[in-house]
C-alpha positions as CSV (number, residue, x, y, z in Angstrom):
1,X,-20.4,40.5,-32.2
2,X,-17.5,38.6,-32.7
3,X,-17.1,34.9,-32.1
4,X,-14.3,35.5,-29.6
5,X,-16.7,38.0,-28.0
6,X,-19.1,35.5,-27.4
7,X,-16.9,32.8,-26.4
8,X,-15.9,35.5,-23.6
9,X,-19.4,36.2,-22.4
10,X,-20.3,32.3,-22.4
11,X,-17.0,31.7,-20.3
12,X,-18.0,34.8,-18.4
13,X,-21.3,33.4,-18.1
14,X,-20.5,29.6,-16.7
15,X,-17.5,31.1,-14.7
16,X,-20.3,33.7,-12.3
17,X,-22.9,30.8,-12.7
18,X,-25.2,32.3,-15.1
19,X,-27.0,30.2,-17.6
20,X,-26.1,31.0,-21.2
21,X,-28.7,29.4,-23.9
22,X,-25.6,28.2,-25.5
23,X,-22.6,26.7,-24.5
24,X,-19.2,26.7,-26.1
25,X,-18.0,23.5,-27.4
26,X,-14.5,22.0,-26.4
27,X,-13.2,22.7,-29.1
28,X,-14.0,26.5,-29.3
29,X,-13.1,27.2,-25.6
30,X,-9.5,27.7,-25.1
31,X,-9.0,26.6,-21.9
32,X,-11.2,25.1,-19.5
33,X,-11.2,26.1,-15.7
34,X,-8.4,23.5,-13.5
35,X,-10.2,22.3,-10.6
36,X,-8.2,21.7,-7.4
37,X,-10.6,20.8,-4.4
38,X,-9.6,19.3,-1.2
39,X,-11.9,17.5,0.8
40,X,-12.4,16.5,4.4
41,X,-14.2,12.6,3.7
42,X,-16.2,10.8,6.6
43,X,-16.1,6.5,5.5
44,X,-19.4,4.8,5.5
45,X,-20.0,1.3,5.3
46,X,-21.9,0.6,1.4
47,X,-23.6,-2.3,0.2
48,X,-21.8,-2.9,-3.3
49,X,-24.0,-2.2,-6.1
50,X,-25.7,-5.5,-7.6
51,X,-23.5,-6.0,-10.6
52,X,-20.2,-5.7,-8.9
53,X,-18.5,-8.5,-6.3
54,X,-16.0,-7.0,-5.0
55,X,-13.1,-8.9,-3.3
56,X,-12.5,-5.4,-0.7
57,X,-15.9,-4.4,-0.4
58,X,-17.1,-1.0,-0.8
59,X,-17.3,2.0,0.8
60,X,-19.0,5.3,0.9
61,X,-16.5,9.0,1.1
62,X,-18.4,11.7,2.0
63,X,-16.6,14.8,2.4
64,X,-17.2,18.7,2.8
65,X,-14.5,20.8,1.4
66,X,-11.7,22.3,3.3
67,X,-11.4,25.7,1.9
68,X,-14.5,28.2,2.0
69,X,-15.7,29.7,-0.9
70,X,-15.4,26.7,-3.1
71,X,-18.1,26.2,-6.2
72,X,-17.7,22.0,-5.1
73,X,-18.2,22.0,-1.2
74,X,-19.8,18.7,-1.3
75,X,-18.4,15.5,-2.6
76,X,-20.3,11.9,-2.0
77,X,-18.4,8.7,-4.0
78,X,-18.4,4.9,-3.6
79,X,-15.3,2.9,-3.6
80,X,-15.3,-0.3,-4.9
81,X,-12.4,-2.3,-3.9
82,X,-11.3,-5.0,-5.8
83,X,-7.9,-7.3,-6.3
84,X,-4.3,-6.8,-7.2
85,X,-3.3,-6.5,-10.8
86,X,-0.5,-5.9,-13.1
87,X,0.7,-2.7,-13.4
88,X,-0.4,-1.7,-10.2
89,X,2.1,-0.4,-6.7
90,X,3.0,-3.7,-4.6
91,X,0.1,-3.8,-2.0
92,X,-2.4,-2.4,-3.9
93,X,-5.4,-3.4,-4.9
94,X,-7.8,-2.2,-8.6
95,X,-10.4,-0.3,-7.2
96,X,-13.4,2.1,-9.4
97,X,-15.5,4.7,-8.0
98,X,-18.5,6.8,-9.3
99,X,-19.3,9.9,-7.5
100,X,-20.9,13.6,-7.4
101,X,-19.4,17.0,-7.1
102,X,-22.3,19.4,-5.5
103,X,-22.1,23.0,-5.1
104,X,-23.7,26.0,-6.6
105,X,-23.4,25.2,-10.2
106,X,-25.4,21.9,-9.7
107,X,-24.2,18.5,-9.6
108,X,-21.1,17.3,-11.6
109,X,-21.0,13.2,-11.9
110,X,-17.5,11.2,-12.6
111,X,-16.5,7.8,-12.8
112,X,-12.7,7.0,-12.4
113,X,-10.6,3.5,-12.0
114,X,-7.1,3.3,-10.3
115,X,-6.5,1.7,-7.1
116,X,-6.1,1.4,-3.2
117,X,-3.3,0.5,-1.1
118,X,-4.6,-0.8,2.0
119,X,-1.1,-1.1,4.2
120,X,-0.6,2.6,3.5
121,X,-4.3,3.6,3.7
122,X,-3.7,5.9,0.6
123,X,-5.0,5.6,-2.9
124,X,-5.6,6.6,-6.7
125,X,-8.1,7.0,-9.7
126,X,-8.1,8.7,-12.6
127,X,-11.4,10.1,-13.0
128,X,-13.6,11.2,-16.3
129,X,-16.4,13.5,-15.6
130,X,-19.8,13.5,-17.6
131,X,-19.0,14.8,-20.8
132,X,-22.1,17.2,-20.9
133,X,-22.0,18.7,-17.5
134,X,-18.0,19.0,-17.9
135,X,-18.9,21.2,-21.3
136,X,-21.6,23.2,-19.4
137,X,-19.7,24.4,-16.5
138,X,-16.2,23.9,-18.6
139,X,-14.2,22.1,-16.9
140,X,-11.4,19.7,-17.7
141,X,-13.1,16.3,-18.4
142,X,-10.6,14.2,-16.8
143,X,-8.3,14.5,-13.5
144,X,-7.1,12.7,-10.1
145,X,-8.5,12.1,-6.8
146,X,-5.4,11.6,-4.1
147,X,-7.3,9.8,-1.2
148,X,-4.9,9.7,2.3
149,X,-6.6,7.7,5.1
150,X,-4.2,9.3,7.3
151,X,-5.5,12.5,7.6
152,X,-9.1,11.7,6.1
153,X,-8.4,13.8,2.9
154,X,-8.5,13.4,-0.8
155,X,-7.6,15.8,-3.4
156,X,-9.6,16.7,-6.9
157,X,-7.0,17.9,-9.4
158,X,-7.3,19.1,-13.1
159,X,-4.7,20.4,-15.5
160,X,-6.6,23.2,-17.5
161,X,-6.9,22.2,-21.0
């Protein structure tokens, strides 16, 4: 068979859920699969893990996806709050998160930095997923999360790559 056969049948494979005994690296997969997920989140007070000290505290986002159907239904992340900074919109304040993605794939774990804005109740990160899991299920390794306090939303996006 092919090498572009193969490729097909491992995309083909990860796409329906089906475990392949190998998976294509970045390199040989043309494009990874864009992500776009919106989420209902619920806020829960969190103690702030043990090496951070934060000035804005944390917070816990739990939040159960608004369209059926979705591979990622379930989203759980911590927001760590922290200061202003350069670079960042007046009002705002750095803030990191670290976070899971659940659903019928498995689990898919990120990290991302960016920030919140506290007057608008909105903010930003730019999140990195695990490499490994990211090349499993192929997805883009990086994207945004848009959080609106507002109406209790926030938004995964990923450009295909």
């Amino acid at each position: 068979m092919p090498a572009r056969n193969v490729l097909l049948c491992v995309c083909l494979a990860a796409a329906s859920g089906v475990s392949a005994g190998t998976v294509a690296s970045p390199a040989e997969v043309s494009a990874a699969v864009p992500l776009q997920v919106t989420y209902r989140v619920e806020e829960q007070p969190a103690q702030c893990p043990a090496d951070t000290h934060p000035q804005g505290g944390c917070v816990w986002l739990i939040g159960k996806a608004l369209e059926s159907g979705t591979p990622w239904p379930a989203m759980r992340r911590i927001a760590i709050v922290g200061t202003p900074a350069p670079g960042l919109p007046a009002g705002c304040d750095s803030a990191t998160t670290t976070g899971v993605l659940s659903g019928s794939h498995g689990s898919m774990h990120f990290k991302g930095e960016g920030y919140y804005c506290p007057k608008t109740d909105t903010a930003w990160y730019g999140y990195t997923f695990d490499a490994a899991q990211a090349r499993r299920l192929i997805l883009p390794l990086h994207g945004s999360i848009r959080y609106v306090g507002s109406s209790n939303t926030e938004t995964f996006t990923s450009s295909a790559q």
